[in-house]
C-alpha positions in Angstrom: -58.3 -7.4 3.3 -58.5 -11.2 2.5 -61.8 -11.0 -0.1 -60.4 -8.6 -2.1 -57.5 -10.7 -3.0 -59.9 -14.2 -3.6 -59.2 -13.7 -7.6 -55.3 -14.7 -6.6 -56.0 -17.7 -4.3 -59.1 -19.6 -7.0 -56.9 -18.8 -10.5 -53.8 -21.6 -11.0 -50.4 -19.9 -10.0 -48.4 -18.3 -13.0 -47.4 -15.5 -11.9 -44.6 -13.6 -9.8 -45.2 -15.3 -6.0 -43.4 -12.6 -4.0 -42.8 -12.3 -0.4 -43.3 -9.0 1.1 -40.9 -8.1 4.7 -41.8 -4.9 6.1 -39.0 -4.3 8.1 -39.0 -0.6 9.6 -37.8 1.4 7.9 -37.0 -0.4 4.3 -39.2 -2.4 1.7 -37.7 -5.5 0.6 -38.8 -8.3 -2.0 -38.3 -12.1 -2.3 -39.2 -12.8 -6.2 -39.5 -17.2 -5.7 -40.3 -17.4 -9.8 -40.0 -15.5 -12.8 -42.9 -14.6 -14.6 -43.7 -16.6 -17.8 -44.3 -15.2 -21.6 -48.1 -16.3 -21.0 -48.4 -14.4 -17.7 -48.5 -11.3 -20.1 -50.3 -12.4 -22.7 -54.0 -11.1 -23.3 -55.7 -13.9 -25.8 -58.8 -13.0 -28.1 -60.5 -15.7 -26.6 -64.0 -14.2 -26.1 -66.0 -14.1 -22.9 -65.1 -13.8 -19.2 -62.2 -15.4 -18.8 -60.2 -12.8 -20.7 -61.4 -10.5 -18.6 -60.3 -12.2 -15.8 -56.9 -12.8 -17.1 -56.3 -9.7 -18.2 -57.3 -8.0 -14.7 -55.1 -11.0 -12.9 -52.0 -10.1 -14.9 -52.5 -6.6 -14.8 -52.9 -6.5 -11.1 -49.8 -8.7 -10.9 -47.7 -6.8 -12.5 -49.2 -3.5 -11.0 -48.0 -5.2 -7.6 -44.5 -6.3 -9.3 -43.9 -3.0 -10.5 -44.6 -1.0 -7.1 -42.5 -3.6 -5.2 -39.5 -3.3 -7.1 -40.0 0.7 -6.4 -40.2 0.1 -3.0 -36.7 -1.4 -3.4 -35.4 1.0 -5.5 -36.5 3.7 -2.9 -35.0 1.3 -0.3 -31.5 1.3 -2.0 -31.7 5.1 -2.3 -32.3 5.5 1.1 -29.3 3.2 2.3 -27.4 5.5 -0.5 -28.3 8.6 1.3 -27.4 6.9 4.9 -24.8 6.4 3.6 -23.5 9.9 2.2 -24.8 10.9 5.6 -22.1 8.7 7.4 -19.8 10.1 5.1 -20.8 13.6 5.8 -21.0 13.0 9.5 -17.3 11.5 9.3 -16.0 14.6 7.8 -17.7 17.2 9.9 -15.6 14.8 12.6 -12.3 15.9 10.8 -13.2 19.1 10.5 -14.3 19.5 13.9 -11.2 17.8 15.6 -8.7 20.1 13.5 -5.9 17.2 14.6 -3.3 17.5 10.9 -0.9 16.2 9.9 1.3 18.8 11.0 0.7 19.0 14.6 3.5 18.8 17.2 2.2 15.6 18.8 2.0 13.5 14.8 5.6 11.6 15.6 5.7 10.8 19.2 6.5 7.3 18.1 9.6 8.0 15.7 13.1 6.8 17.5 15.7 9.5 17.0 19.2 8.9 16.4 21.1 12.0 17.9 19.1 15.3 16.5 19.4 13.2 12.9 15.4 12.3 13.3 13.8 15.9 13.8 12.7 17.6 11.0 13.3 21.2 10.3 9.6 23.0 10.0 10.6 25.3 7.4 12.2 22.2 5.2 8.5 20.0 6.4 6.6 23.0 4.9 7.9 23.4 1.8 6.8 20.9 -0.4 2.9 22.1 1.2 3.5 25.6 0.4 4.5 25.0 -3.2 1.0 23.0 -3.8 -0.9 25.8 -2.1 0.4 28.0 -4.6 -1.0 25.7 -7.5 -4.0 25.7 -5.4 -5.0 29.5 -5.7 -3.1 29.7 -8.5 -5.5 27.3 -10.2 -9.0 28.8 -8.2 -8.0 32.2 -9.7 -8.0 30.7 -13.0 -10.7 29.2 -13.0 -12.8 32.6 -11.9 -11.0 34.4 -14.8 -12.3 31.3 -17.5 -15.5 30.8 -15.9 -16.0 35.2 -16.7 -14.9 34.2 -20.4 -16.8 31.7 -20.4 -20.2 33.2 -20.5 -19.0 36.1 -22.4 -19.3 33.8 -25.1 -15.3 32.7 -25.6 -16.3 28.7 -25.7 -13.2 26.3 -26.6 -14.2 23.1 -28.1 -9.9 22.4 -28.5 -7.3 23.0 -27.0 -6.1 25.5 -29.7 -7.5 28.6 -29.1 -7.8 31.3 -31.6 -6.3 34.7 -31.0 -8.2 36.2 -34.1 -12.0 35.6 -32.2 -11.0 38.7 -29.7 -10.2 41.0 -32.3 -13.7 41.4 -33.6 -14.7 44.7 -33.4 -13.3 47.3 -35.6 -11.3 49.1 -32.6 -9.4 45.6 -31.6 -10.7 45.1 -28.2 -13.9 45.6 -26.4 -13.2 46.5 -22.6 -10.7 46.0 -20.4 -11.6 42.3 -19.0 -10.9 41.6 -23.3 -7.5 42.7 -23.2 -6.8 41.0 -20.0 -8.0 38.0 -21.0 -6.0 38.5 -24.2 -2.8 39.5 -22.6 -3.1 35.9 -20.9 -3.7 34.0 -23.7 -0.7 35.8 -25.4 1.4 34.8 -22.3 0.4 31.4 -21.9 0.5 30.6 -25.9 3.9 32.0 -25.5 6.0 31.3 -22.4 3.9 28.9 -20.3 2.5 26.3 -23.3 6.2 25.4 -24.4 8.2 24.6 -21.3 5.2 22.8 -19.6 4.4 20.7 -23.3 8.3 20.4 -23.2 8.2 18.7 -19.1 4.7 17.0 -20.2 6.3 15.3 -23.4 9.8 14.3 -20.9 7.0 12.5 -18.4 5.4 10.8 -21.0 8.9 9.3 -22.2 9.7 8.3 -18.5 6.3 6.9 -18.6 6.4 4.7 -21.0 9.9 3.6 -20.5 8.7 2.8 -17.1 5.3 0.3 -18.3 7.8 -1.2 -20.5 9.9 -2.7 -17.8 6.8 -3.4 -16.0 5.6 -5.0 -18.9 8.9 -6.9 -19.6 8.4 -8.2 -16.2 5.1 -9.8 -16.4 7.0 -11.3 -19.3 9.2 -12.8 -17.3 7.3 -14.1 -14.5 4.6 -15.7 -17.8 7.9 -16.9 -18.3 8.8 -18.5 -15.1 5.3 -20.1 -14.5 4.9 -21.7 -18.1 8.6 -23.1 -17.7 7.6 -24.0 -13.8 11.5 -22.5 -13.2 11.7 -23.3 -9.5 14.9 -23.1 -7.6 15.9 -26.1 -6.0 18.7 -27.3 -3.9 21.5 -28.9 -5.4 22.2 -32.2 -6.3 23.5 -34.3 -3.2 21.0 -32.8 -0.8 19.5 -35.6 1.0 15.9 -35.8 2.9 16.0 -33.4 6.1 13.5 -36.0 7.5 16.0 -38.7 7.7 17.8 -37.4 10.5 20.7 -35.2 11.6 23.5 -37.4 10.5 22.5 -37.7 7.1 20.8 -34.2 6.6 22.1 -30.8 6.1 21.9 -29.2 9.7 24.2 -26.3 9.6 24.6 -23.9 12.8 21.6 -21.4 12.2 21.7 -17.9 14.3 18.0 -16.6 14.3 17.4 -12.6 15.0 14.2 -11.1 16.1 14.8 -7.1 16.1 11.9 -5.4 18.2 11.2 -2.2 19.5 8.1 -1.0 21.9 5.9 -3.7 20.0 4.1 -5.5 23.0 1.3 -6.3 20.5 2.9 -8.8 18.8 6.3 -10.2 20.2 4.7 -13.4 22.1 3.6 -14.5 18.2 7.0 -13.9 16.7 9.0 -15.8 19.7 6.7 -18.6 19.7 6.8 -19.0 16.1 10.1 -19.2 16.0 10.8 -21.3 19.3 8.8 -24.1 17.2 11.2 -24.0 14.3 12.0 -27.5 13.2 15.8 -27.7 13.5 17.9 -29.3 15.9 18.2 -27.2 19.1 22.0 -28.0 19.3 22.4 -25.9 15.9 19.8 -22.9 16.7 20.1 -20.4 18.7 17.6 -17.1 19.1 18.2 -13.8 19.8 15.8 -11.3 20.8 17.0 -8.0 20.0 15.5 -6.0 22.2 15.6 -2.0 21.3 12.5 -1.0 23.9 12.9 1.9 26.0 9.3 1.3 28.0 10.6 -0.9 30.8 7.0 -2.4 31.4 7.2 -3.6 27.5 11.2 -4.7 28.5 9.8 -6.5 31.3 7.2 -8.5 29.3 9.8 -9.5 26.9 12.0 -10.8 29.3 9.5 -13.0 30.7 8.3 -14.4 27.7 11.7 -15.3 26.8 12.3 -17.0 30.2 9.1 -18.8 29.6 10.6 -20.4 26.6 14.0 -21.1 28.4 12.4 -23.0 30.9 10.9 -24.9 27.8 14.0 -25.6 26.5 14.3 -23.7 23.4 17.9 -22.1 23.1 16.9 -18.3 23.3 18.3 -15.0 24.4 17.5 -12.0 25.3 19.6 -8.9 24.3 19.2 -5.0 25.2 21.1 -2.1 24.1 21.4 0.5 26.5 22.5 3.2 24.0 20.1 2.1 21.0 21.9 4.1 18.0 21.5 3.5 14.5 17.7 2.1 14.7 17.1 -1.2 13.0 20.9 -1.5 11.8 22.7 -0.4 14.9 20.7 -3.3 16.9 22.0 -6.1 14.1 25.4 -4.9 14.1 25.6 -5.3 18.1 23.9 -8.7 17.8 26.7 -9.6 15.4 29.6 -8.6 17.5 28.7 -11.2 20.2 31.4 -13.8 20.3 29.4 -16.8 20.3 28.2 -15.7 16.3 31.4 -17.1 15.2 30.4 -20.3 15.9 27.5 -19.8 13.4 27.1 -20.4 9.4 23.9 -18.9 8.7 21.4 -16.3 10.2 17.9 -15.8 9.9 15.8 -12.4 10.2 12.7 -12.0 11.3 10.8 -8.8 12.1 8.6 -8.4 14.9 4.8 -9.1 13.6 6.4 -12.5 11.3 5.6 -15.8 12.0 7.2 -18.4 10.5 6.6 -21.7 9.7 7.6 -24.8 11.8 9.8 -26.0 8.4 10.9 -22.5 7.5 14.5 -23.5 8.0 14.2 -26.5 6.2 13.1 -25.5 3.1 15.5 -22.4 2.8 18.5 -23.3 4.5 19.5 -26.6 1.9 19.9 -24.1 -1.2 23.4 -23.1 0.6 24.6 -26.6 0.4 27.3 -27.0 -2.3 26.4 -23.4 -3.6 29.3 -21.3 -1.6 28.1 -18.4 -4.0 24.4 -18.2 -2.6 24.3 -15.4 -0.2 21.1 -15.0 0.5 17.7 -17.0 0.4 14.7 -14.8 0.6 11.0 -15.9 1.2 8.1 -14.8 -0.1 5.6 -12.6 2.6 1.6 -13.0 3.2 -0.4 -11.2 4.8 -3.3 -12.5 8.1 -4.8 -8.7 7.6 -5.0 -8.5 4.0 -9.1 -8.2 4.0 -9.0 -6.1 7.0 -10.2 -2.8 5.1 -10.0 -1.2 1.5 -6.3 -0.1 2.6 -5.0 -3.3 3.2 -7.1 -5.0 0.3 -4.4 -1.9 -1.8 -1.5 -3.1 -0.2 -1.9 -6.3 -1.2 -2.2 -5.8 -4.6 0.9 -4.4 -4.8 3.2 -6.6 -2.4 1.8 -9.5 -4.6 3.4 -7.5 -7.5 6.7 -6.6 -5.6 7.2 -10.3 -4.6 6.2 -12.6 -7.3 6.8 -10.6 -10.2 10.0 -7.7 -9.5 11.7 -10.5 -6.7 10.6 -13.6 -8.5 11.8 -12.2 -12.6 15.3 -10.8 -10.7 16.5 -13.6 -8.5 15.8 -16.4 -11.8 17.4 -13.7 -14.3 19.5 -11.9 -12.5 20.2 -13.4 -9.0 19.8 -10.2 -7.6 17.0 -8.3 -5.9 16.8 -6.0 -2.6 16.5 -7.7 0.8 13.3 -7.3 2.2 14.9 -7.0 5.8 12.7 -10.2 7.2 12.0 -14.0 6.4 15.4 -14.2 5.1 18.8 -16.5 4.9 22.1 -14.8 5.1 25.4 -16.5 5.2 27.5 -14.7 7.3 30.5 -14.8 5.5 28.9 -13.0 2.5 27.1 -10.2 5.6 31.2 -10.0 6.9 32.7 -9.7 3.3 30.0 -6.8 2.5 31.1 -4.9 5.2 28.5 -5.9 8.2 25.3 -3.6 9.1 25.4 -0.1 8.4 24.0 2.4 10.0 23.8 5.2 7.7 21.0 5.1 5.8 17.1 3.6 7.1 16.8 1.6 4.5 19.5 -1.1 5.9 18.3 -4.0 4.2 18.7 -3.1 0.5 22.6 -1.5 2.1 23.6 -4.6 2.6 22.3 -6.4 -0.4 23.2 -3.6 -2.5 27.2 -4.3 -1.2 26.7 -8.1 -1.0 25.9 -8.2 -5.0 28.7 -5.6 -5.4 31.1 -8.1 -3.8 29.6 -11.0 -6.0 26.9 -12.9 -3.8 23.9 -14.4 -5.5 20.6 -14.1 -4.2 17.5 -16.5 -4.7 13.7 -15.9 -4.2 11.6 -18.8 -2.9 8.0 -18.0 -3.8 7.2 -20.4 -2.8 8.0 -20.2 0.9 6.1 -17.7 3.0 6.5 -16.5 6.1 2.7 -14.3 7.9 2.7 -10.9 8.8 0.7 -7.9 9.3 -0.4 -4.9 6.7 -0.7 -1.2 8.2 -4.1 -0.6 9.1 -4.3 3.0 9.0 -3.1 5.6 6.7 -0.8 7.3 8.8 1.3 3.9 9.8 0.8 2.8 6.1 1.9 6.5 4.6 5.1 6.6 7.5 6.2 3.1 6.3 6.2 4.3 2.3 8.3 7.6 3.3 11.0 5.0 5.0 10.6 2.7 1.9 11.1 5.8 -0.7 13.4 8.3 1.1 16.0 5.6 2.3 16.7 4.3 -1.2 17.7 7.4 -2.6 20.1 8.3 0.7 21.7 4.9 -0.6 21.7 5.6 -4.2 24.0 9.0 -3.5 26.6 6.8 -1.0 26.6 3.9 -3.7 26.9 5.1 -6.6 30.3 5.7 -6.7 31.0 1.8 -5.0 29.2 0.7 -8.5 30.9 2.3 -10.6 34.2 1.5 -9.4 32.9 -2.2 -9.0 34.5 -5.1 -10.8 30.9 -6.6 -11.4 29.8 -6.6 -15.5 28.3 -3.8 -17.8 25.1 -5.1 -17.7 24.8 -5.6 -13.8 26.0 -1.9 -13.1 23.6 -1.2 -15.8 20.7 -2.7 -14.3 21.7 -1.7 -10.3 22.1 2.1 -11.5 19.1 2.7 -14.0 16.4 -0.1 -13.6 16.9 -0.6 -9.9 17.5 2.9 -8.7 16.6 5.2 -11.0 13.7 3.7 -12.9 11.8 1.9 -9.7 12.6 4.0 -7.3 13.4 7.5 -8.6 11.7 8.3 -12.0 8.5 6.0 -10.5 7.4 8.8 -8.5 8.8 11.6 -10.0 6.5 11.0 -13.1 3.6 9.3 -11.2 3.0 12.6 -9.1 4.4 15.4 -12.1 2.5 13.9 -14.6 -0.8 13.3 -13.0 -1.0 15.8 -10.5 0.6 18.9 -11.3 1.2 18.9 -15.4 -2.4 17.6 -16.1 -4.3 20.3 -14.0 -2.1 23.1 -15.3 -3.0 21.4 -19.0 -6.9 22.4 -18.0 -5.5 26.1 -17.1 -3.2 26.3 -20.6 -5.1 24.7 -23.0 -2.4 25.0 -25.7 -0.4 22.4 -23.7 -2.1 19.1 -24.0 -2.0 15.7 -22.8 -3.5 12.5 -24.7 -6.3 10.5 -23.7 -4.0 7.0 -24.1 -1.6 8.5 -21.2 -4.6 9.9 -19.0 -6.3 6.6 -19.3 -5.1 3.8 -20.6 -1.9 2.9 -20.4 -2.0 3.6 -16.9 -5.7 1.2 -17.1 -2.9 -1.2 -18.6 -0.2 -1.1 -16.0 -2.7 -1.8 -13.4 -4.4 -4.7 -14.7 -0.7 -6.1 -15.3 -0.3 -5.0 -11.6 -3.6 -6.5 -10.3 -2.4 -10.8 -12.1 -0.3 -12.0 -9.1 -3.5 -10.9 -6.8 -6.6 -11.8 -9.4 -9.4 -12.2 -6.4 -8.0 -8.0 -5.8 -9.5 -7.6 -9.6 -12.6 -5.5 -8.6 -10.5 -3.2 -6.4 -8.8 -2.1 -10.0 -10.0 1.3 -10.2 -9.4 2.1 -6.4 -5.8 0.9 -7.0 -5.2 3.1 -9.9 -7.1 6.2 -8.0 -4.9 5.0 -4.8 -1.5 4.7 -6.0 -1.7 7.9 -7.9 -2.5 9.3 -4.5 0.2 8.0 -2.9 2.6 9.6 -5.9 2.7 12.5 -3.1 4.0 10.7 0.0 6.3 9.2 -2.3 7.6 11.5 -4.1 8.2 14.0 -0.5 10.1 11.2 0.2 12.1 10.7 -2.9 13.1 14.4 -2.8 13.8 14.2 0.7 16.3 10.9 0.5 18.0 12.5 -2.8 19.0 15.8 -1.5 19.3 15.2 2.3 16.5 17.1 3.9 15.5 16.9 7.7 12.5 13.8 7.2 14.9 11.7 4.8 16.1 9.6 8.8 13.0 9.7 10.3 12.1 6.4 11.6 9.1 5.3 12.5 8.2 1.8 13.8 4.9 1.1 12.0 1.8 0.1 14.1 0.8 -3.2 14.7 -2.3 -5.0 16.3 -1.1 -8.4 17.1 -2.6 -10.9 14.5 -1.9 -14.0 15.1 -1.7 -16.5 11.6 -4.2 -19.1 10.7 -2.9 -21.6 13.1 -3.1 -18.9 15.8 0.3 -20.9 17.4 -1.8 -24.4 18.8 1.5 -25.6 19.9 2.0 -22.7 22.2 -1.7 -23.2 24.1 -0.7 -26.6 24.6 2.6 -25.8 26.5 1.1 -22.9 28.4 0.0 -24.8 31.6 3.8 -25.7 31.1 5.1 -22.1 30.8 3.5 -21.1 34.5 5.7 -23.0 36.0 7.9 -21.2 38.4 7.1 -17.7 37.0 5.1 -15.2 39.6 1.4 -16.4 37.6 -0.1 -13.4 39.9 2.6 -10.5 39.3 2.6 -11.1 35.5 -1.1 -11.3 35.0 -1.5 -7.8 37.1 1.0 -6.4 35.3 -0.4 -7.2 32.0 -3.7 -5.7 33.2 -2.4 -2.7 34.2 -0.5 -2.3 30.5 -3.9 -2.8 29.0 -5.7 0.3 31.2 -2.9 2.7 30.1 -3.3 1.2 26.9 -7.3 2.2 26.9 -5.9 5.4 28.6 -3.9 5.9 25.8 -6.1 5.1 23.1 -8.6 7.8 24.0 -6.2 10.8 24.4 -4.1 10.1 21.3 -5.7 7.3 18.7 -7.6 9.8 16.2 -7.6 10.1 12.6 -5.9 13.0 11.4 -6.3 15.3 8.3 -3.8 15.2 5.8 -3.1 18.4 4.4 -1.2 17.8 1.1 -3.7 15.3 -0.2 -6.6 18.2 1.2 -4.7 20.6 -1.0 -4.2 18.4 -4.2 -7.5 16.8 -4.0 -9.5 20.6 -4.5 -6.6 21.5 -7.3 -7.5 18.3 -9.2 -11.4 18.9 -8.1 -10.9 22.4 -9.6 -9.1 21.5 -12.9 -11.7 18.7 -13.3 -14.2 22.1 -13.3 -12.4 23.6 -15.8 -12.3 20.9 -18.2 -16.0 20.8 -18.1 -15.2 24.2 -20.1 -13.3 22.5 -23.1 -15.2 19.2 -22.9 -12.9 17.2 -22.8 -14.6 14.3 -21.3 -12.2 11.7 -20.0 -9.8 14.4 -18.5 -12.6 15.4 -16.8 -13.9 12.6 -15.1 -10.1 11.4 -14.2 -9.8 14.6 -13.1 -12.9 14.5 -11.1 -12.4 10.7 -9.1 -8.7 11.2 -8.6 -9.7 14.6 -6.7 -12.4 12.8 -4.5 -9.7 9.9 -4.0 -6.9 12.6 -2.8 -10.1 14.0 -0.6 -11.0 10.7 0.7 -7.3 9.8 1.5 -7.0 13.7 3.0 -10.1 13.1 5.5 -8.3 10.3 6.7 -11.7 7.7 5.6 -9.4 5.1 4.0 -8.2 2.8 6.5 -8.4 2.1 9.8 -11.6 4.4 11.3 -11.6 5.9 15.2 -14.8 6.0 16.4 
């Protein structure tokens, strides 16, 4: 091979040097230069040594040219591994028939009396109603596919009646006066009510992107005015000691339930709290009902006794009323009286060592402050596509919607965690209550009633953990949107009759119930999964291209700001959260009118992150923490939680198939086919990529994957 390639090695380099790697089974190319303008260019130069330049560049380029198609074909094939994977992964689903409905889908819910088992009949409902769109929708398409090759082709939405009646004796056949008796029906009694509901979404719509809109206002607002809050005047450096600081009594509450994964991270962080130990003291609220987990718990606690953090551990034998019920039993302990503040942490947070000292000073000389809330981030956020979506929008929830309310308004719902409470304002609200699942926006909701202002620290954040899978993730969002409208019905009444301003009931009763958290999903999942298929199907009904596209292409790039490195995740995000209009909606309509799943409860999934700092200051006390514990008994006993753990794992961690996003993804999928009978192009392809989005979601391949 090496004399057939002498007229590279004796001409002077100008050309493309490439390096070739044959690595089975893919081409791949290393260009080291790019090719200059004289590389191609054949001179009239007589003689030989135009010849030879024109057969060295042409043989370059021959050689350029086939490697860059060995590329190609490389990239092709990892394209078709690829679509093999994802083939593979559904025959998987299909094969392991485990949905969403099986018996098994909730062993980890915590029930309250019979209040957390739903009634089948009330769970199947909402399914049944999009299976009939479903055939409804395949049937129509069959009947306009017929039409269409008989030659009826629609280039508008406006059909014309007179086209059928072209034949001296009216109709043709039978399939003709079928198909005419449809039109007839839909032009008359289907087209109006369903442009009528259409037109009503797209008012909510827009009402809806111009508070979101108003809001990115506001926070512009916020950062090019640098509006910070700040303690008052008088509040003196916390560094200088506890005589001349502000060192109130602080109660901290850690609320758990069957999370082994992650409680040593929590009660470390929070053993390492910078505050005097004389005015802390911890609680672990323990709600567990595995007595290994109770156990492990226990010890760890002990552990941090014998280092001399002032902790305690709590456990309610009869563990009613979930999240709320274990607060409110904290708070009854007679020692809280002795205490001017409380902080809440969930499970999976860790802190900051000067978490307490940069909330707690905004309560000095500000006996109106009720609550100081802190911002949340994530250790998981780049963990998978899911998480990457969560992010986006808990990066809009917190520095946008809490941020824009607690400067403007000084009002916002608690986020349940990495907050301040003063106890006086949690007493005059009325305490915990138990009877919704949304506890923490109950009490806010009655502390703003009762005048307490609230303030967001931006800020300040306190680590967590994002849902990795779709089924934690999707349980989580029915909590967040079923409990808000259990609260709005029991409220509502307690606003009106409130003694607060015009403009604050205003904003409680139609921006921060009905707008965000009813009309949201109500339109989100009407508009754009239900009214724009059935527009495909009734033609004469129509929805514009600027609400199909882009206004919603507007409200998420506004979404995507607070998270700008999220920016080429924009289209997933739109596809997403239209996806999620389903769960979310389910849930709004269970919360508003009561149904069985509106108190489910479901603890969501964690895997024990631990933050950046992965807790140094706890390794360097461990040699200290063995210390007259049984070393032996606890490290067998943690081994033996791990094997049922593995044991576990195999018989019950699977991915499941989701059978309302299954059913919505092939009536989107379906309308997308019949718009290809209209052309009308940019329904279509919505149409098209938010099917395969609700099929993706439906298969279970966003999130979290079970080999």
């Amino acid at each position: 091979m090496a004399p057939s390639f002498d007229w590279w090695a004796k001409e002077s380099h100008r050309g493309t040097p490439v390096v070739v790697k044959m690595e089975n089974p893919n081409w791949s190319m290393v260009e080291l230069e790019g090719p200059s303008e004289d590389d191609f260019l054949i001179t009239d130069s007589p003689g030989r040594t135009r010849d030879k330049g024109r057969g060295k560049n042409a043989k370059q380029l021959t050689w350029v040219l086939l490697l860059k198609a060995h590329r190609a074909a490389g990239c092709l094939t990892s394209i078709g591994s690829a679509m093999f994977g994802l083939a593979a992964a559904v025959r998987r689903r299909v094969a392991s028939g485990r949905t969403d409905t099986d018996a098994d889908a909730d062993n980890d819910i915590q029930t309250s009396g019979d209040r957390g088992n739903e009634n089948p009949t009330v769970k199947s409902r909402f399914y049944g109603c999009i299976k009939v769109f479903l055939w409804l929708s395949v049937l129509l398409l069959g009947f306009e596919v017929a039409a269409y090759f008989k030659g009826w082709h629609f280039g508008t939405p406006h059909f014309q009646l007179q086209s059928l009646w072209a034949t001296p004796f009216g109709v043709k056949g039978f399939f003709d006066w079928v198909y005419l008796k449809w039109v007839s029906i839909r032009v008359e009694y289907l087209a109006p009510p369903l442009q009528f509901l259409a037109n009503a979404c797209i008012v909510l719509f827009l009402i809806q992107s111009v508070d979101r809109l108003i809001l990115c206002l506001g926070c512009f607002w916020i950062r090019f005015k640098k509006i910070k809050p700040v303690p008052k005047e008088g509040v003196v450096d916390l560094e200088s000691g506890e005589k001349d600081g502000f060192f109130p009594m602080v109660l901290v509450q850690i609320p758990m339930c069957n999370e082994k994964e992650v409680y040593q991270q929590s009660i470390a962080a929070v053993c390492n709290l910078d505050w005097p130990k004389s005015k802390l003291l911890i609680q672990i609220l323990d709600d567990s009902d595995d007595p290994t987990t109770q156990l492990l718990i226990k010890e760890e606690v002990h552990k941090w006794q014998q280092e001399g953090a002032n902790i305690v551990y709590r456990h309610r034998v009869l563990r009613d009323g979930y999240k709320a019920g274990n607060l409110k039993s904290a708070m009854n302990c007679s020692y809280v009286k002795d205490y001017e503040f409380v902080a809440i942490f969930d499970a999976d947070f860790q802190p900051n060592s000067d978490f307490l000292k940069r909330t707690v000073p905004h309560f000095k000389d500000n006996e109106e402050l009720g609550l100081v809330q802190a911002r949340w981030s994530f250790v998981n956020k780049d963990e998978n596509l899911l998480t990457r979506l969560q992010n986006i929008n808990l990066a809009f929830h917190f520095e946008v919607e809490q941020q824009v309310n607690g400067v403007f308004i000084n009002f916002f719902g608690f986020n349940g965690t990495a907050g301040v409470w003063r106890i006086k304002a949690l007493e005059d609200a009325g305490g915990w209550l138990e009877r919704t699942t949304v506890e923490d926006m109950d009490i806010a909701v009655r502390a703003h009633l009762h005048g307490w202002k609230f303030i967001f620290l931006n800020d300040v954040e306190c680590q967590c953990e994002l849902p990795e899978s779709y089924e934690a993730y999707r349980k989580q969002q029915h909590r967040w949107h079923s409990g808000p409208m259990q609260l709005f019905r029991l409220c509502l009444p307690d606003i009106i009759r409130s003694k607060i301003s015009f403009w604050k009931k205003f904003n409680m009763i139609f921006l921060f119930f009905l707008l965000r958290k009813l009309i949201l999903p109500f339109y989100s999942f009407t508009l754009f999964c239900i009214i724009l298929p059935m527009t495909m199907f009734i033609p004469e009904a129509e929805l514009p291209a600027w609400v199909v596209c882009y206004i919603p292409a507007t409200m998420s790039f506004l979404n995507i700001l607070p998270a700008p490195k999220s920016f080429p995740f924009i289209v997933p995000y739109l596809l997403f959260e239209n996806t999620m209009s389903v769960t979310k909606f389910n849930a709004m309509i269970s919360g508003l009118f009561q149904l069985g799943s509106a108190y489910e409860w479901v603890v969501t999934k964690k895997s024990g992150r631990s933050s950046e700092g992965d807790l140094v200051s706890l390794v360097e006390k461990e040699p200290k923490h063995q210390r007259g514990v049984s070393v032996p008994d606890l490290e067998e006993m943690k081994e033996e939680i791990r094997q049922q753990e593995q044991k576990a794992s195999r018989k019950k961690k699977h991915n499941r198939i989701y059978t309302k996003e299954l059913a919505l993804a092939f009536l989107l999928l379906t309308a997308s086919a019949r718009s290809l009978l209209s052309a009308q192009g940019i329904h279509f392809y919505f149409l098209l990529f938010q099917g395969i989005s609700f099929l993706l979601v439906g298969l279970d391949l966003i999130g979290e994957q079970v080999a």
